[in-house]
ZAMARGU-4260 file (C-alpha; in steps of 0.2 Angstrom, whole numbers, plus 5000, padded with zeros to 4 digits):
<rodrens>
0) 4896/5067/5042 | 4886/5052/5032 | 4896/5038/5024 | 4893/5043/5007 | 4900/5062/5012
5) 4913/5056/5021 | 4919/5043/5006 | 4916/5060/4994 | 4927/5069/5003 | 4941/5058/5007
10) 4940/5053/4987 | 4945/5071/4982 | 4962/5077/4980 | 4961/5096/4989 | 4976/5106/4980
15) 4990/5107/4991 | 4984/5091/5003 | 4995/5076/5003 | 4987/5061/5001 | 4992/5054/5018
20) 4997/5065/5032 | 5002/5057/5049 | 5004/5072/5064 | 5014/5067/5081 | 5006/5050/5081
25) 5007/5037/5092 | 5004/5019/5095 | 5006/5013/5112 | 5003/4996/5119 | 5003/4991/5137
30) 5007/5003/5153 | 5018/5006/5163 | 5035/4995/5164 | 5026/4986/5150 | 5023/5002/5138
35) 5026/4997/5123 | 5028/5011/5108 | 5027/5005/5093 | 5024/5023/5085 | 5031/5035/5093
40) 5028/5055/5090 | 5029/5049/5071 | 5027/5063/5058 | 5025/5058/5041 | 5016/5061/5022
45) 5013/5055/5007 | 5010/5067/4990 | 5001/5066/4975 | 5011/5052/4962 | 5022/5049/4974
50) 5033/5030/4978 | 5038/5028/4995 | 5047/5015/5003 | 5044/5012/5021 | 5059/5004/5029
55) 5068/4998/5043 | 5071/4982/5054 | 5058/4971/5062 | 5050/4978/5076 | 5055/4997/5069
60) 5036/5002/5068 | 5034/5002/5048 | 5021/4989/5049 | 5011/4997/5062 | 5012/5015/5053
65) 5004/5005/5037 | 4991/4996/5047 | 4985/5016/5051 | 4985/5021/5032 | 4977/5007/5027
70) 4964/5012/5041 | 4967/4994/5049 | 4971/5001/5065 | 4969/5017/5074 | 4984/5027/5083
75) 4984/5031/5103 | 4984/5048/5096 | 4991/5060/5084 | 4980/5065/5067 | 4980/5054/5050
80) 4971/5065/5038 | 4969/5054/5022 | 4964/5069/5007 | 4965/5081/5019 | 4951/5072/5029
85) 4952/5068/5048 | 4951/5050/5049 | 4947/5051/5067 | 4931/5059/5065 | 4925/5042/5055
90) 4915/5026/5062 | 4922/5008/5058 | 4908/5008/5044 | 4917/5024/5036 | 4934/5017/5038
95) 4928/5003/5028 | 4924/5013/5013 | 4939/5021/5014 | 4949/5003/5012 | 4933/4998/5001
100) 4935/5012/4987 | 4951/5022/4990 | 4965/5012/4995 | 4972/4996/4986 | 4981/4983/4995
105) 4996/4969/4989 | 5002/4957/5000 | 5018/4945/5005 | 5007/4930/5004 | 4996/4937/4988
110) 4977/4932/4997 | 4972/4924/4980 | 4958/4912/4981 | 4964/4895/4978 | 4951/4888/4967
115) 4945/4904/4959 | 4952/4910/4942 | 4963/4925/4941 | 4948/4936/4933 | 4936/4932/4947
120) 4950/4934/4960 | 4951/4952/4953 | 4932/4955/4950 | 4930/4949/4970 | 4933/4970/4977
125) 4919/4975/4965 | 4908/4959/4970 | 4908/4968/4987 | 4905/4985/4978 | 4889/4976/4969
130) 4898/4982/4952 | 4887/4976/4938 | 4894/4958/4932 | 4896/4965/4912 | 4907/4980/4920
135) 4916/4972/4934 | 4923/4959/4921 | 4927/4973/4908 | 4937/4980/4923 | 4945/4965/4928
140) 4951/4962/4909 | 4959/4977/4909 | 4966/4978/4926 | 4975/4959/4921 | 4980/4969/4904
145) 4988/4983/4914 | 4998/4970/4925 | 5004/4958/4908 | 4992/4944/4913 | 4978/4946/4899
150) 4984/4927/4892 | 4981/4921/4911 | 4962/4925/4915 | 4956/4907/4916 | 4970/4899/4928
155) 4970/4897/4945 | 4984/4902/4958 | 4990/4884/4958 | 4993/4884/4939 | 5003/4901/4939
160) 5022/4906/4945 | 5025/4916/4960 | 5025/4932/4950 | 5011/4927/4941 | 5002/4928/4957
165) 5008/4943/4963 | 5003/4953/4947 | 4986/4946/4947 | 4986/4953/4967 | 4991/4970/4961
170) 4977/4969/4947 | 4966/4966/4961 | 4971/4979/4971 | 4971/4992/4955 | 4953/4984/4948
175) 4945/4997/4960 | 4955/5013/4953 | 4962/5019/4970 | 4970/5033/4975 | 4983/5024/4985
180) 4989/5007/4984 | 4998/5002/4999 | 5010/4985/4997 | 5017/4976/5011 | 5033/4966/5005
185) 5027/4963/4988 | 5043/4953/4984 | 5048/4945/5000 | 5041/4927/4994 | 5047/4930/4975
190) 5069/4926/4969 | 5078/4938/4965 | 5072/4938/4946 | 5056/4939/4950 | 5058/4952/4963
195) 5065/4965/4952 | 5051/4960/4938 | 5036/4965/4951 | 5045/4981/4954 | 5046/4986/4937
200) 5028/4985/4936 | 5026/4996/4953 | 5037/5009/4944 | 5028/5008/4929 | 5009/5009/4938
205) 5017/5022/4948 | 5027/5033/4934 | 5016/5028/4919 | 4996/5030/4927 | 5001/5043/4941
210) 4996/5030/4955 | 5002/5033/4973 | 5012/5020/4981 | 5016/5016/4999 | 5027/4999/5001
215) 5037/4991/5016 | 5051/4984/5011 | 5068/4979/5021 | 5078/4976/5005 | 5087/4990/4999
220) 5089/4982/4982 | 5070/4984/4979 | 5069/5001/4990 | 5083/5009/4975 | 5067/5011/4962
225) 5057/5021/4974 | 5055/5040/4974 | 5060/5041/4993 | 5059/5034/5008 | 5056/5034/5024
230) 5069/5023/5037 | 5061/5020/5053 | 5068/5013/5070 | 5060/5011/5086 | 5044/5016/5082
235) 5052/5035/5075 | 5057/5041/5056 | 5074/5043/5057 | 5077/5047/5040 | 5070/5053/5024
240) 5075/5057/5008 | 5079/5050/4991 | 5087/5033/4990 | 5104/5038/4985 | 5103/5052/5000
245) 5099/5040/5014 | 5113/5028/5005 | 5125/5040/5007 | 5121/5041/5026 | 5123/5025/5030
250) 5105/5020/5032 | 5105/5009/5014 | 5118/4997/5014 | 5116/4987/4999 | 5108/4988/4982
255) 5117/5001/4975 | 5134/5003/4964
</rodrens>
């Protein structure tokens, strides 16, 4: 398979295909007495529209199983099929398409460039993509639209809040119209107004435009807006459900009244 067939492929949504579909994978480090599994026999997808929180204590293996979606890592072994395609069967160079056209990331630490506006931090994907300059700043305006930060183009991280920062990261993730955008702790540097203000605007991108969200979170207070999730421990799901049905199990202690 070339790279453009295999970004083609992976760009289009078969009928009945989750978006992400994780088969007995494993992630293993080390050997013997020093085997570490930091997935282990992990089984997991990811529909079409959906919001799912990835949860569970440090070390539980959610950060690994995102590092594999967002095709920063590969498994021991196991199948990730991302649109129904094998991710397997791609080179490094196709992986990086994937990440390129079809999967948006947010960040804990935002990733903004420090001297560089908040339009040309989101134009910087579609720099890579050798987007026009006319189109790649129309994009950028309306991505910062999308996120409430249209007024805000011209300042640099240093002249906006936290949240501020954190919505022009998520304009940059969406600037290049993915089909899943994942976010690693979106709030865990933000207080506890702010917080709740980014997850609005996640519930809305995700509700309002359809867009597929995958986040890892260990606050339940912020894992209550999602559509379900998925509670990992020792590098296995444990539990899946909606937020209220894993609540009432005892696996999502706070957040909820």
């Amino acid at each position: 398979m070339n790279s453009s067939a295999a970004a083609t492929d992976a760009a289009a949504a078969v009928d009945g295909e989750p978006v992400v579909e994780l088969q007995s994978l494993f992630k293993i480090y080390g050997q013997g007495d020093a085997e570490v599994r930091a997935l282990d026999d992990v089984n997991l997808h990811i529909e079409h529209g959906e919001f799912l929180a990835i949860m569970g204590a440090s070390g539980s293996g959610k950060s690994t199983a995102m590092n594999i979606i967002g095709c920063l890592d590969s498994p021991t072994s196991g199948c990730y099929r991302f649109h129904g395609v094998d991710v397997a069967t791609l080179d490094a160079y196709q992986r990086a398409l994937i990440r390129r056209h079809y999967i948006g990331f947010v960040f804990q630490g935002f990733n903004l460039l420090a001297k560089t506006s908040a339009l040309e931090n989101v134009e910087l994907p579609l720099v890579y993509r050798k987007v026009p300059k006319r189109e790649r700043r129309e994009r950028a305006l309306l991505a910062l639209d999308a996120v409430g930060l249209a007024s805000r183009t011209k300042h640099v991280p240093s002249e906006l809040s936290g949240g501020q920062q954190q919505r022009v990261a998520i304009a940059r993730a969406l600037v290049s119209e993915p089909s899943l955008l994942l976010a690693d702790e979106p709030t865990g540097n933000l207080d506890s107004r702010t917080k709740l203000e980014i997850m609005r605007l996640l519930v809305e991108l995700n509700r309002q435009r359809g867009i597929t969200i995958a986040m890892v979170t260990h606050e339940p207070e912020m894992a209550q807006h999602v559509s379900r999730v998925a509670w990992f421990r020792d590098g296995r799901v444990l539990g899946e459900g909606t937020p209220e049905q894993l609540f009432e199990r005892g696996q999502l202690r706070a957040g909820f009244s």
